[in-house]
N, C-alpha and C positions, 0 to 999 in steps of 0.2 A: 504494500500500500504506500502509494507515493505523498508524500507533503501536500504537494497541489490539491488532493482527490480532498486530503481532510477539510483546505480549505474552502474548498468549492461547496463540500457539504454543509459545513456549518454556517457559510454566506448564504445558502440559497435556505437554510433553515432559519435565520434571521430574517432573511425577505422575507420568507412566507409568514413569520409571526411580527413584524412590521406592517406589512399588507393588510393581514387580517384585523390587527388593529383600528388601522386608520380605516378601514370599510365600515369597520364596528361602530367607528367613533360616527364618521358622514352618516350610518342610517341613521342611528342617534340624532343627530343634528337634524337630520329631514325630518325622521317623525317628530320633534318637538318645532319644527316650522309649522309643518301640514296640521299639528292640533293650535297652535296660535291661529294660522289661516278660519281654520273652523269655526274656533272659538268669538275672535273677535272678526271676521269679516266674511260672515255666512250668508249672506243675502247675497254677495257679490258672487263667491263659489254657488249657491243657487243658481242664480244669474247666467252664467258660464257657463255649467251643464243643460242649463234649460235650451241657452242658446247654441253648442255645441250639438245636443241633440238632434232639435229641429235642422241648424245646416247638415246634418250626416240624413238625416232622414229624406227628406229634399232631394241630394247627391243619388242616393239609393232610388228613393221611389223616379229618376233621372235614367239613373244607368239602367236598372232592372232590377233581377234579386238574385244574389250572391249564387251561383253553381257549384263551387270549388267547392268541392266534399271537404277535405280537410281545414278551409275557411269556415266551412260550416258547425265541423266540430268544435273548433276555437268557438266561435261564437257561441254555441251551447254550453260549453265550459264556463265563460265569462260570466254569461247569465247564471247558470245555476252555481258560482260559486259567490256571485254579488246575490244571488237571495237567502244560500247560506248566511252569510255576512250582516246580511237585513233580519235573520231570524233570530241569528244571535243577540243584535242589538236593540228590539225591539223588546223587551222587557229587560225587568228590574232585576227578576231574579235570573241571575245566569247558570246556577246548574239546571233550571226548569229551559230553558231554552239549549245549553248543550246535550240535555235529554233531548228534546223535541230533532234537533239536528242528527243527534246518534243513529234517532229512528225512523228519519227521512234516509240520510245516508243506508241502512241497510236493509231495509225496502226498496230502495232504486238497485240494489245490487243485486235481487234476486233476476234471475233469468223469467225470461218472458212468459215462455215454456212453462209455466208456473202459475201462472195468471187465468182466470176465471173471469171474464167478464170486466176486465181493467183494475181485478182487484186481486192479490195473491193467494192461489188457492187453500192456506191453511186459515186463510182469514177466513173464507169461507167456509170450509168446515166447521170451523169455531161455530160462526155465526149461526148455521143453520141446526149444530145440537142445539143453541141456547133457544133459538125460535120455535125448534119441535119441542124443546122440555118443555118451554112455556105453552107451549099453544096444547099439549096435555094436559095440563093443570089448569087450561082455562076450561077445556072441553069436560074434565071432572069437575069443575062446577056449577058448569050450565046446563 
């Protein structure tokens, strides 16, 4: 093992915990702009999305509607991870909303193949002992 090798090593291990630092330190930095942005000039970021939207919408319903399968998929990502993000934050209590998330995430995971009527078939078994036990007990009292 040559001298050179050790120092190459321990420079480039230096970068990389130099690097990672200052990356650490800039998100830092952003997320506490983007909560000031929020915080005190929210009308404006309304403003700006409202008005972004509408130009993208415009551009879109212009050109046509997106074909490119994998633009597609992004796009369905994007939404379903920003209503993730809205579900979380839309109540007080957060483990009641990362429950709620838990159980959206793994109901969308179940395969299709599974599904009953757009809804997964164990649910539907559930649902239909509970409606026959009921619907016995009603028919023994009437």
């Amino acid at each position: 093992m040559c001298v050179c090798e050790c120092v190459q090593k321990s420079a480039s291990f230096a970068l990389l915990g130099v690097g990672f630092s200052v990356t650490a330190w800039l998100l830092q930095y952003l997320w506490q702009n983007i909560q000031d942005l929020l915080l005190y000039y929210s009308s404006y970021v309304a403003i700006y999305l409202i008005t972004a939207g509408v130009i993208s919408f415009a551009i879109c319903y212009y050109k046509g509607p997106v074909t490119n399968p994998r633009l597609l998929d992004l796009i369905r990502w994007s939404i379903q991870f920003l209503a993730l993000a809205l579900i979380y934050y839309s109540s007080q209590i957060m483990e009641v909303s990362a429950t709620i998330i838990a159980l959206v995430v793994t109901i969308s995971l179940i395969p299709r193949r599974f599904y009953v009527l757009g809804i997964p078939s164990f649910i539907m078994r559930y649902w239909y002992v509970i409606t026959c036990q009921c619907g016995k007990v009603f028919q023994f009292y009437t």
